[in-house]
C-alpha positions, 0 to 999 in steps of 0.5 A, spaced: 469 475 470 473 469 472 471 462 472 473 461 478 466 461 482 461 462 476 458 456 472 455 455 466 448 457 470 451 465 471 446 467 464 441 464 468 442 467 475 442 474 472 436 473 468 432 470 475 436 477 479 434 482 473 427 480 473 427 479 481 430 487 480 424 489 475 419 487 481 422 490 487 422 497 482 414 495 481 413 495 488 417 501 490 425 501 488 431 495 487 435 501 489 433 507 494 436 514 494 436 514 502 433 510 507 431 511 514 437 508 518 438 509 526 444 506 528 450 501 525 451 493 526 458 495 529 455 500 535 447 495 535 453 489 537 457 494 542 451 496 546 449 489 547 455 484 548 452 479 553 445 478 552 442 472 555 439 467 550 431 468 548 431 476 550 427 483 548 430 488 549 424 493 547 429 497 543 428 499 536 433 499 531 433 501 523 440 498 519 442 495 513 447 490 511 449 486 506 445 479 506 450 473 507 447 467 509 439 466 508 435 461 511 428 462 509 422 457 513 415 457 513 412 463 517 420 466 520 426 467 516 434 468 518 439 472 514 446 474 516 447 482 515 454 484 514 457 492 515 463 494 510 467 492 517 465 484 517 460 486 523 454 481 522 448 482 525 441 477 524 436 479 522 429 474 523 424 476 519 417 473 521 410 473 519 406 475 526 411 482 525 412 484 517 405 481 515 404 475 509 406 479 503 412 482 505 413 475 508 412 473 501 416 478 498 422 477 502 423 470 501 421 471 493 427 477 491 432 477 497 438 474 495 445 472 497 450 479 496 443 484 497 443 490 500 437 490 505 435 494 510 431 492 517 427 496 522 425 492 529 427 491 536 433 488 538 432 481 540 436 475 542 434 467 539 433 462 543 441 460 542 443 467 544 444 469 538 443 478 537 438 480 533 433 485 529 426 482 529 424 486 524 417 489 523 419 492 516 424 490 512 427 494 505 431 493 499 437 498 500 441 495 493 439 488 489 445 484 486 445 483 480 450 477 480 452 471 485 457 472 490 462 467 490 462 461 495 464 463 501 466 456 503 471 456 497 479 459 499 479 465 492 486 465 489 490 471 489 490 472 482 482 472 482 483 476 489 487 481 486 482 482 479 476 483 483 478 486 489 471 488 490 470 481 492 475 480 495 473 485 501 466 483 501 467 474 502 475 475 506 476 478 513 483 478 512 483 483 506 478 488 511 483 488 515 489 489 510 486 495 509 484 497 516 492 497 517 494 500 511 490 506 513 492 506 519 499 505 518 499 512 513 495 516 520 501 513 524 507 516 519 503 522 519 503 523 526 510 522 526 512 527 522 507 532 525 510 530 533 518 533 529 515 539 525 515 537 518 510 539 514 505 535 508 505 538 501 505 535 495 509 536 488 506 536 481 506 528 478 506 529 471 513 533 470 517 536 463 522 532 466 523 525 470 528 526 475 530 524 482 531 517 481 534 512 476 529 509 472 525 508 466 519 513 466 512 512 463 511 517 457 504 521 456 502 527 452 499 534 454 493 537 449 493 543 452 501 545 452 502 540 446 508 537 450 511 531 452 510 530 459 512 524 464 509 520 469 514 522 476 518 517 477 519 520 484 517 527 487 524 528 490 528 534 485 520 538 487 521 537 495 527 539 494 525 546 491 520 547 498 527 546 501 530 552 498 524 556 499 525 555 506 520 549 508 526 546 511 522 540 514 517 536 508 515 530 506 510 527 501 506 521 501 502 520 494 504 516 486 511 513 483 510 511 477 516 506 473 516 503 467 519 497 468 518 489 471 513 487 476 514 482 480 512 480 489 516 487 491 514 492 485 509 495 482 509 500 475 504 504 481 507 504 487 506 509 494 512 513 496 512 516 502 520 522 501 522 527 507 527 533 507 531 536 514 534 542 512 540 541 517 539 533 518 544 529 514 544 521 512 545 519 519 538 522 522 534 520 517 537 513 519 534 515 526 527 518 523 526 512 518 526 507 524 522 511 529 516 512 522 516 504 522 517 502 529 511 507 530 507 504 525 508 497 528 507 499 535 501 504 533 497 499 530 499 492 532 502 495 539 509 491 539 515 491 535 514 483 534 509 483 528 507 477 526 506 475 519 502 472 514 505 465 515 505 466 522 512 467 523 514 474 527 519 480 524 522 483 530 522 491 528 525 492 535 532 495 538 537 499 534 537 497 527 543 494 524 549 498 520 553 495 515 558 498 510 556 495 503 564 495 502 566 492 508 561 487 508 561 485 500 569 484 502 567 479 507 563 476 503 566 474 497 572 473 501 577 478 497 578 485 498 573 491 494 574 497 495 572 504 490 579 503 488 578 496 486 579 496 478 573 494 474 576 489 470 577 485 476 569 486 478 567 483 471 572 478 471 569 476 479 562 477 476 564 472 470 566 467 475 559 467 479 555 467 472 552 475 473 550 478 467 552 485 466 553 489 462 554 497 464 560 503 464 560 504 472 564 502 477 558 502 482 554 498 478 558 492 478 559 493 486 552 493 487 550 487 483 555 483 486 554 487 493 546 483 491 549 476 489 553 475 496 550 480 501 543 482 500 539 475 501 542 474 508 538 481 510 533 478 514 533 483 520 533 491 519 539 493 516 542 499 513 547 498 508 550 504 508 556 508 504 555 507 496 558 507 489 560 515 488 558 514 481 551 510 481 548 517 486 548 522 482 544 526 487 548 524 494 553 528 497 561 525 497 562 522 504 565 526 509 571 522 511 572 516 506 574 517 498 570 514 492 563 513 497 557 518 498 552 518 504 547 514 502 543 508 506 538 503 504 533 499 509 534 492 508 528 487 512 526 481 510 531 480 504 528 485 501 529 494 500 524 499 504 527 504 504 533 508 502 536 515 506 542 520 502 545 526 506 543 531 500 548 534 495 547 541 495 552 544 491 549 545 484 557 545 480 558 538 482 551 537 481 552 539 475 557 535 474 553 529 476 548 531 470 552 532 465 555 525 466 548 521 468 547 525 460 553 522 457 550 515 460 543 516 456 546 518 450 550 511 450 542 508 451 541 507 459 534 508 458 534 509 466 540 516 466 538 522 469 537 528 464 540 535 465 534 538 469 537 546 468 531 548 472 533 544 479 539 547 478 537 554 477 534 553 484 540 550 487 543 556 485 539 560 490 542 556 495 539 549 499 541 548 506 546 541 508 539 537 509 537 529 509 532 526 506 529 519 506 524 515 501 521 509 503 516 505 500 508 504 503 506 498 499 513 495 502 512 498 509 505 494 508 510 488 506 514 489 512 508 489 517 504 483 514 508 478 510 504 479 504 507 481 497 505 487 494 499 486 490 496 484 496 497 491 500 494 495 494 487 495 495 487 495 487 494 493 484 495 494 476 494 487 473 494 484 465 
């Protein structure tokens, strides 16, 4: 473990804890399969909300906690005892209730961190404080090590690595799970009120697909194949699609071999959709009512505020800008699918921007980040990309050299990405044994020819939309933190 709360005295504090843990299993048992509970902290606190000082109810209760503060006197003792929702309760264990040796016992073996249990009526202190004065208490789990000192702030790294820890000493960690939960329940709720029905696809695949990126390989005993870790569910959610399951979504794993930093995790939550008979412009308006939803369910406002105590306004109709249109005004000179890529490298050269790539759209998109992407501090959709950067995207319907196709910018950063689907298996053909000849040239990120999608295709997808949006960055949105501390365990070195 870290050093960060524990001292050179740890070897000793376990020792004293192990032998404290050998006495308890003398007396009955450090850690009991079951124990007689009646009632929660949470609901004890909600019956009772405004006792006056120095009160018996006459009610008994039995609850357990985790035991974070402790006050041992002479004949009457106090400990705080908090639920897994950081409800705490006070629990007074007296020598006229439980008897000298149980007396005796608690003030021995009870430590910072343990779980115990506590039988008595309800009761308020002579400072007015809810209580359970108990007539028994119990071990319910002995810790073995020390928590870590509540009155010191834990970095993130420590956060992060022990997120155990984490949500046992820190309120706002609790509450970022609470949130997350509910966000999924209110996504959820979205897409049931429009129809579309929750499956799932496979995520170990023959064959990576769907987005371009680089895949995480593993190997498969029982087919004595080579298999991938998806990089996205989308050509599987698509065959549901031709099925017939003309409105579907996901929630689960991506996997992605690639740099992790504030916005991106090799492991990431993805939730994809597909409309049959919608198109990029109702997934626009899908993916704005999901997070406005979410906002309003869980926070009741569109004026989410964040960690830094600044506001993200999510309300009204969010933004449209052409990524053509609005890098031309940007840079100050006119860019269009036209525009000859050696007058892109020869802008990039000029700014210091590193790239090195046979597409036209490459080098829009790089240069499109440079000017445009970091003034994106409202929800955006930049919509209309690259032809050649999309392989799985319809041809835009009126404008040459562009496909339907969104990202959701907010906050300088993407959420959320939109097409209306490329349903024509020749030109997808076309688009596969092009991202094919960009694999064999080494782009470790290039799309493999997927005969089996294909096949599928050919039995006929009706025009359709479809959205991805990322649930670790939907928890970025609404809470300001980055992305490791919106996955309850993120993957660290």
């Amino acid at each position: 473990m870290s050093e960060e709360f524990e001292g050179e005295d740890l070897p000793e504090q376990i020792a004293v804890r192990m032998q404290k843990r050998e006495e308890l299993n003398q007396l009955s048992s450090a850690y009991p399969v079951t124990l007689p509970i009646t009632h929660t902290i949470e609901a004890t606190k909600a019956h009772y909300p405004n006792l006056e000082a120095d009160i018996s109810t006459g009610d008994m209760v039995g609850l357990a906690g985790r035991v974070m503060f402790l006050r041992n006197t002479g004949k009457l003792c106090f400990a705080s005892l908090q639920s897994g929702t950081g409800e705490r309760i006070q629990a007074m264990i007296s020598l006229d209730k439980v008897g000298e040796e149980s007396l005796e016992n608690w003030k021995n073996l009870v430590d910072l961190g343990d779980h115990v249990f506590v039988s008595g009526e309800v009761i308020t202190s002579k400072r007015g404080e809810l209580s359970v004065l108990a007539s028994e208490w119990l071990m319910a789990a002995k810790t073995i090590r020390p928590l870590p000192n509540l009155h010191n702030e834990l970095g993130e790294e420590f956060r992060v690595r022990h997120r155990y820890l984490d949500l046992i000493v820190r309120d706002r960690a609790r509450e970022v799970v609470k949130i997350r939960s509910e966000v999924m329940q209110s996504l959820r709720n979205t897409f049931a009120n429009q129809a579309f029905m929750e499956v799932e696809t496979p995520m170990l695949q023959v064959m990576h697909g769907g987005a371009s990126a680089r895949p995480f390989k593993t190997h498969s005993n029982a087919f004595d194949t080579e298999l991938y870790l998806r990089i996205a569910p989308e050509l599987f959610l698509k065959r549901a699609v031709v099925g017939g399951l003309e409105r579907v979504f996901e929630i689960n794993r991506n996997f992605r071999n690639e740099g992790a930093d504030r916005t991106h995790s090799p492991e990431f939550a993805m939730l994809e959709a597909y409309e049959a008979y919608g198109d990029y412009s109702t997934m626009m308006q899908l993916t704005q009512d999901l997070i406005q939803n979410a906002a309003m369910d869980v926070f009741g406002t569109h004026q989410v505020q964040l960690d830094d105590g600044t506001v993200n306004d999510l309300g009204g109709n969010w933004d449209r800008i052409s990524m053509f249109e609005s890098l031309s005004a940007a840079c100050g000179q006119e860019i269009t699918p036209e525009t000859d890529i050696a007058e892109l490298k020869k802008l990039a050269k000029s700014l210091d921007i590193e790239i090195e790539h046979p597409l036209h759209g490459k080098y829009v998109e790089e240069l499109w980040e440079h000017f445009v992407k970091p003034g994106l501090d409202a929800p955006t959709f930049v919509i209309d990309f690259p032809v050649d950067t999309s392989p799985l995207t319809r041809d835009h319907r009126s404008k040459p050299g562009v496909v339907e196709k969104w990202d959701l910018y907010i906050r300088g950063f993407e959420q959320a990405t939109g097409y209306s689907e490329l349903v024509d298996p020749v030109v997808q053909r076309e688009r596969f044994i092009a991202q094919a000849k960009l694999g064999a040239t080494g782009d470790p990120e290039a799309m493999k020819l997927d005969e089996e999608f294909l096949k599928a295709l050919e039995y006929g997808m009706p025009p359709s939309g479809g959205l991805g949006l990322g649930i670790d960055r939907l928890l970025m949105t609404l809470t300001g933190l980055g992305i490791r501390e919106t996955i309850l365990f993120p993957l660290v070195k």
